[in-house]
C-alpha positions in Angstrom: 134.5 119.0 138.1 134.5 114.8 138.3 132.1 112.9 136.9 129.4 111.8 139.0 129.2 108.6 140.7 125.8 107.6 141.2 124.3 104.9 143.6 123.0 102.0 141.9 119.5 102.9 143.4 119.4 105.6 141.4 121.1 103.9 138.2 118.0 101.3 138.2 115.8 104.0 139.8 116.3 105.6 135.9 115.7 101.8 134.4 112.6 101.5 135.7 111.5 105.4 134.9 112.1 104.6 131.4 110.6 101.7 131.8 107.4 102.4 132.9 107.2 106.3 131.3 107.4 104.0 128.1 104.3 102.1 129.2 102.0 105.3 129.6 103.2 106.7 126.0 102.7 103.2 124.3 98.4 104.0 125.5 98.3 107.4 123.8 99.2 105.4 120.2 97.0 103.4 117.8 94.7 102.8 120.9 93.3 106.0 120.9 91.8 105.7 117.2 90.6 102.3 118.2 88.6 103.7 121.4 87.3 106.7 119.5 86.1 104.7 117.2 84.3 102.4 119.3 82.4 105.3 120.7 81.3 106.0 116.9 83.7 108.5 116.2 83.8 109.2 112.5 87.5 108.6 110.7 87.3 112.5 109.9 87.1 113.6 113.9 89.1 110.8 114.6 91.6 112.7 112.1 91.1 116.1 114.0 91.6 115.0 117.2 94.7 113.3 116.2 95.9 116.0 114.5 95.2 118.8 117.5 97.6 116.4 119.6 100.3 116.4 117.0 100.0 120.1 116.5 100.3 120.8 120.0 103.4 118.3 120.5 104.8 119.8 117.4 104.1 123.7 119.0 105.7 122.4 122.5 108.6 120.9 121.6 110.8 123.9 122.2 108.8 125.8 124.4 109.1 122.5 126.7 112.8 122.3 126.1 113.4 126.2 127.2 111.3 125.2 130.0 113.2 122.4 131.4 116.3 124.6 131.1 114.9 126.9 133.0 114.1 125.0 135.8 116.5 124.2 138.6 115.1 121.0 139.5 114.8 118.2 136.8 112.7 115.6 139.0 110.0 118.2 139.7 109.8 118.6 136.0 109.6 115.6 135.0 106.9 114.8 138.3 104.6 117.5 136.7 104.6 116.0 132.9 103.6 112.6 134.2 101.2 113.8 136.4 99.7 115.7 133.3 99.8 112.7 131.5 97.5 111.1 134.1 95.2 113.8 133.6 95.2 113.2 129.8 94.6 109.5 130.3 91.6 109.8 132.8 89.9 112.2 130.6 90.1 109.9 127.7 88.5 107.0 129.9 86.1 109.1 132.1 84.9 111.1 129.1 85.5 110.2 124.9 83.7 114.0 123.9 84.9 116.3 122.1 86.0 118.6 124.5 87.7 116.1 127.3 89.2 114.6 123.9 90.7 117.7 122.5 92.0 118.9 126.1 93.6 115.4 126.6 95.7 115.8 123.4 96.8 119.0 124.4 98.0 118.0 127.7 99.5 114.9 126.6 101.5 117.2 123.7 103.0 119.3 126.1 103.4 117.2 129.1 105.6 114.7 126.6 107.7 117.5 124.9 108.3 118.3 129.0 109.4 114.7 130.1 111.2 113.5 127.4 113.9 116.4 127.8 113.8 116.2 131.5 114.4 112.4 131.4 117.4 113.4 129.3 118.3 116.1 131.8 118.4 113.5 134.6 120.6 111.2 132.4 123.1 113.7 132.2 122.9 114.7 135.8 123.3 111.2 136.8 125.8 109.9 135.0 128.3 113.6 133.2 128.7 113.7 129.7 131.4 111.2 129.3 129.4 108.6 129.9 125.7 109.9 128.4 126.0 107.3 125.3 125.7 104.2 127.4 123.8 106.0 129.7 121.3 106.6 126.8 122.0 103.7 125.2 120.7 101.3 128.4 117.7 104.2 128.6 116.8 102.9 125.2 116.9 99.5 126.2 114.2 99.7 129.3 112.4 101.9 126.7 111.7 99.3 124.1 110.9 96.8 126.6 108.5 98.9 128.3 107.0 99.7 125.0 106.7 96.2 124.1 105.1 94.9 127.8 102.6 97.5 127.3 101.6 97.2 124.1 100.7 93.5 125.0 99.1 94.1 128.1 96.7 96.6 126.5 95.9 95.0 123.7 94.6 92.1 126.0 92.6 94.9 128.2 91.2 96.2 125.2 90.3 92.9 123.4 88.9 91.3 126.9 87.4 93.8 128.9 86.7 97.4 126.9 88.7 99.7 125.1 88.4 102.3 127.8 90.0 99.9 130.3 93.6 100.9 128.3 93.5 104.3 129.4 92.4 103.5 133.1 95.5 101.2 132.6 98.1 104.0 131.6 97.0 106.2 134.3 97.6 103.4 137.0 101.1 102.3 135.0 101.7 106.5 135.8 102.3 105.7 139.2 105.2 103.5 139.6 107.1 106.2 137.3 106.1 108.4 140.0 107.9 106.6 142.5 110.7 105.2 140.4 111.6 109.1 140.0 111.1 109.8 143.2 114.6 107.1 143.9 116.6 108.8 142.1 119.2 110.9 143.8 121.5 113.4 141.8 123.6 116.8 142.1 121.3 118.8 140.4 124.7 121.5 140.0 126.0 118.2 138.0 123.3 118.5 135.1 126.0 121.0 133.0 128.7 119.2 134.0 131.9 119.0 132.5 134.3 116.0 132.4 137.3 116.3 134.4 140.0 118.0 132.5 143.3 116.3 131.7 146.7 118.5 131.5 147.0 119.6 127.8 144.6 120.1 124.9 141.5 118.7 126.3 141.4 120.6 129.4 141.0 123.8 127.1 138.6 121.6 125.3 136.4 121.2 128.4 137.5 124.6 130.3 133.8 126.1 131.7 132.0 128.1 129.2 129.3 131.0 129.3 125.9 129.5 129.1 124.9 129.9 125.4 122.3 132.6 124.2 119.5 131.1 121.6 120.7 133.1 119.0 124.3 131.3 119.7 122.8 128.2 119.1 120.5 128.7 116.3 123.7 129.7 114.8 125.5 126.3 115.5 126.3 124.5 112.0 126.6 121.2 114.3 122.5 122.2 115.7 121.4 122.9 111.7 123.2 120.4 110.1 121.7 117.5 112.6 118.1 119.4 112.4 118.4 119.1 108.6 119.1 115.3 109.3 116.5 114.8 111.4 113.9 116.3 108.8 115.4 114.2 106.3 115.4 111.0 108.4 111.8 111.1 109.7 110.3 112.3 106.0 111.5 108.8 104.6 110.5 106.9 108.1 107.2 108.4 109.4 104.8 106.7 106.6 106.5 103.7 105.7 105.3 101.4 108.2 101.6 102.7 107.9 102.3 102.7 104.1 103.4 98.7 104.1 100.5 98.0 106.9 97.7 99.5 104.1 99.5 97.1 101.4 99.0 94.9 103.9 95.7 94.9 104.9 94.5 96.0 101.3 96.3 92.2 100.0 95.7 89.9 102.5 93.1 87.8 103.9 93.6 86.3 107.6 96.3 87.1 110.2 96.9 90.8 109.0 96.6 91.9 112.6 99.2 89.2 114.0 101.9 90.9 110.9 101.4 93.9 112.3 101.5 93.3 116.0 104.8 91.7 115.0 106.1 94.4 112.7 105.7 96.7 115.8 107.4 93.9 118.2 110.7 92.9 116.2 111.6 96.2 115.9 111.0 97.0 119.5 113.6 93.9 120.3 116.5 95.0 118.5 116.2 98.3 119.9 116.4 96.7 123.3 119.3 94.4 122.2 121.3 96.9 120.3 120.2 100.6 122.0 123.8 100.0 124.8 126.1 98.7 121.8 125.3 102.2 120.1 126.1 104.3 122.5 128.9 102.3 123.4 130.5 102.6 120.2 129.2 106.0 119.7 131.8 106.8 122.6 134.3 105.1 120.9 134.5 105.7 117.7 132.7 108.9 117.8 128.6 109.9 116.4 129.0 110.2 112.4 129.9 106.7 111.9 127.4 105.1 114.0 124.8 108.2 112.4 125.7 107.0 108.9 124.9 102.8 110.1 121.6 104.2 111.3 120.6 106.3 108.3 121.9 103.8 105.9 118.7 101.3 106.9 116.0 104.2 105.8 116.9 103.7 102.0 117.6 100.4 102.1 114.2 99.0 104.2 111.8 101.4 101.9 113.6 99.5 98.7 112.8 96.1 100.7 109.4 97.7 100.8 108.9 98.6 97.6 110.6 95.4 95.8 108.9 92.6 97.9 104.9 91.7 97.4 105.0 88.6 99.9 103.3 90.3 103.3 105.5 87.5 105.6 108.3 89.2 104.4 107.7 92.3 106.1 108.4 91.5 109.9 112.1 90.6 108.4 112.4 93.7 106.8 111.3 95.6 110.0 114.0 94.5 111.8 116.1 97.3 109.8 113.7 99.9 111.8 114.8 98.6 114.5 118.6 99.4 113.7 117.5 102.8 112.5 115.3 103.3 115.9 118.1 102.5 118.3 120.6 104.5 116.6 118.3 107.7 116.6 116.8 107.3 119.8 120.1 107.5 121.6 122.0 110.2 119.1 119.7 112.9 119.2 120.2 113.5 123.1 123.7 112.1 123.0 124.3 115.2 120.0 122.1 117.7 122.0 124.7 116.8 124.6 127.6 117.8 122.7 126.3 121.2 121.2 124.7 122.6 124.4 125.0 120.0 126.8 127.7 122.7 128.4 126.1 125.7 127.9 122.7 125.7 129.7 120.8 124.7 126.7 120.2 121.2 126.4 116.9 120.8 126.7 116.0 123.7 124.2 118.1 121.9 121.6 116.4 118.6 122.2 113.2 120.6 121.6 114.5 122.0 118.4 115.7 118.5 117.7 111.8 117.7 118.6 110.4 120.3 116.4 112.2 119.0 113.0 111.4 115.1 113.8 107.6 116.4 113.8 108.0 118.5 110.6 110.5 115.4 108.6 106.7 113.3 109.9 103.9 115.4 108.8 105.4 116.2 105.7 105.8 112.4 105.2 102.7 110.8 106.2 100.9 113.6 103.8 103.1 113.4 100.8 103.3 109.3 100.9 99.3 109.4 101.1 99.2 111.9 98.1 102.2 109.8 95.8 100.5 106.6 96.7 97.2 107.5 95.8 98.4 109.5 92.3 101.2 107.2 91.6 101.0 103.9 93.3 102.6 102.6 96.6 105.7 101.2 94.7 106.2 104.8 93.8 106.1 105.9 97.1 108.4 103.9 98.7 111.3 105.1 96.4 110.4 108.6 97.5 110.7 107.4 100.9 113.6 106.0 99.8 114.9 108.9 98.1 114.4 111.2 101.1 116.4 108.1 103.2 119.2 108.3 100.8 119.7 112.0 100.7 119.8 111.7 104.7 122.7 109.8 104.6 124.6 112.1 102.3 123.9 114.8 104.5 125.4 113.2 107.2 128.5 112.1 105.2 128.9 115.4 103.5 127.8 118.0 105.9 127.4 116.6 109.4 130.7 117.5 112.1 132.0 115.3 114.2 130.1 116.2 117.7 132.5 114.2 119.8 134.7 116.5 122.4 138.4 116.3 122.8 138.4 114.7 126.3 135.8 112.1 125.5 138.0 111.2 121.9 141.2 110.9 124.1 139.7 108.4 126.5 138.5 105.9 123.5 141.7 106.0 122.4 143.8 105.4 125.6 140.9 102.9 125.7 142.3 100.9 122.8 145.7 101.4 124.0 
């Protein structure tokens, strides 16, 4: 089958989705806390209801996966998360008790474990596997802007009219992601597409294959390994911002929010500026490499951490999370691609990809709180560190090379 060849309506159609779906997920972050607490929520309840939505994200990854697979039409899919989404963000404004609270997290958990794997089902629709790392690379990009844009505007509805007017403001930023998908035009029989086979060894590499029972792919070492890595990588990353913002906060006086603002902006821009080139060169020279650049910045930035009192210093040292950021946020779906991307199961392995990001974070805000307050933060940051390093030897020792035949042969004949 050939790659598709989609119309740039559709190519910028996908900008703007990410664009704007990045906008209504920067309103369910710190803002919520903020809001609750402004409607004298106590730091315990604020906890809970924090907690019920990362429970339920963490118990829909998969299930939201298998259900994108399972559905024919990717648009429609992704249509009914954001729609759920506005529901989650109405409730929050219309009504901050307990109940509309509670039922917003859940929605929210389920509708984003739905969109984020049918966004990546559209990529792959749109544009075939060969070219999915730019693809995801440029998806990145729009991401990080839209993160950043919102972030900004919000903060300047919250701070000058209420802190209920950010939710009323992701609800109506909802509905330009609405029409944005509604552009796009794509072969929905092109989602478990296969590249074009050449004469020789890489058209057996991309002959059509069976779609893939679970079992099948719980039993992929390519699936564990990564999963493993994934784990690994989000125990050392999860708590180390909120870990340096407490140092922060704890040691200095005036400007503390400004630090922060930026240690949430820089890394944002270099995601934007460097999201293509890594999927670029994940094309070309293949996914461990560019994995091992990536993972490499976890030890490194919590050692940063650990070593450096001066709180100036950290917006500098952000910028390695924002070379970590870019190179995770387009491998996971560019790796999902290559194990099941084939075999009818790409969304469930970006689920399962889901699930272990959420463990590698629970585990590490709770054990960075519990070595910081035993053992000091210095402590804790070369745990973080330690889990960071042993990331990156599990990607040089253990991790396969995900890369397919046909896709290898066309970097090379590129450098020819």
């Amino acid at each position: 089958m050939q790659q598709p060849n989609p119309g740039q309506r559709s190519v910028r159609a996908l900008d703007w989705l990410n664009f704007f779906v990045a906008n209504v997920q920067t309103g369910f972050g710190p803002f919520i806390a903020s809001y609750l607490a402004s409607h004298k929520w106590t730091q315990g309840e604020i906890g809970l209801a924090l907690s019920v939505g990362t429970i339920s994200a963490m118990v829909s990854q998969v299930p939201g996966g298998a259900a994108v697979d399972a559905l024919r039409n990717k648009k429609a899919a992704a249509a009914w998360a954001i729609i759920a989404i506005i529901i989650s963000a109405v409730l929050l404004a219309a009504s901050p008790t307990v109940v509309a609270v509670m039922a917003a997290e859940v929605f929210h958990g389920f509708a984003s474990c739905m969109l984020v794997p049918a966004m990546a089902a559209l990529a792959l629709a749109l544009v075939g596997r060969q070219n999915l790392g730019d693809r995801l690379g440029r998806n990145a990009r729009w991401a990080s802007i839209g993160s950043a844009v919102a972030a900004g505007l919000m903060g300047l509805c919250g701070e000058y009219w209420s802190p209920r007017s950010v939710f009323w403001l992701t609800a109506a930023l909802a509905l330009p992601a609405l029409v944005a998908l509604a552009m796009i035009e794509y072969d929905q029989n092109a989602a478990y597409a296969k590249p074009a086979a050449r004469p020789g060894k890489a058209a057996a590499a991309v002959a059509g294959e069976p779609r893939e029972t679970i079992l099948d792919l719980l039993r992929d070492r390519r699936m564990l390994t990564f999963a493993a890595c994934v784990v690994l990588f989000h125990l050392s990353n999860a708590a180390m911002l909120n870990l340096a913002a407490g140092e922060v906060t704890a040691g200095m006086g005036d400007n503390v929010q400004l630090v922060i603002a930026a240690c949430i902006i820089v890394p944002q821009a270099i995601v934007a500026l460097m999201s293509p080139w890594v999927g670029r060169t994940a094309q070309a020279w293949g996914r461990r490499p560019v994995l091992i650049l990536g993972f490499c910045a976890l030890p490194l930035r919590a050692l940063l951490f650990a070593a450096v009192g001066n709180p100036y210093f950290l917006v500098p040292v952000q910028m390695l999370d924002g070379l970590s950021a870019a190179v995770f946020g387009v491998m996971l779906p560019l790796i999902a691609a290559d194990v099941a991307g084939g075999k009818g199961r790409y969304n469930l392995c970006i689920g399962l990809f889901g699930l272990s990001a959420g463990i590698g974070a629970t585990l590490s805000t709770a054990l960075a709180g519990f070595i910081a307050d035993h053992l000091g933060n210095t402590v804790s940051f070369l745990a973080l560190a330690s889990a960071g390093a042993a990331a990156v030897l599990l990607v040089w020792l253990a991790m396969p090379e995900t890369r397919d035949a046909l896709e290898e042969e066309n970097a090379r004949d590129a450098t020819v």
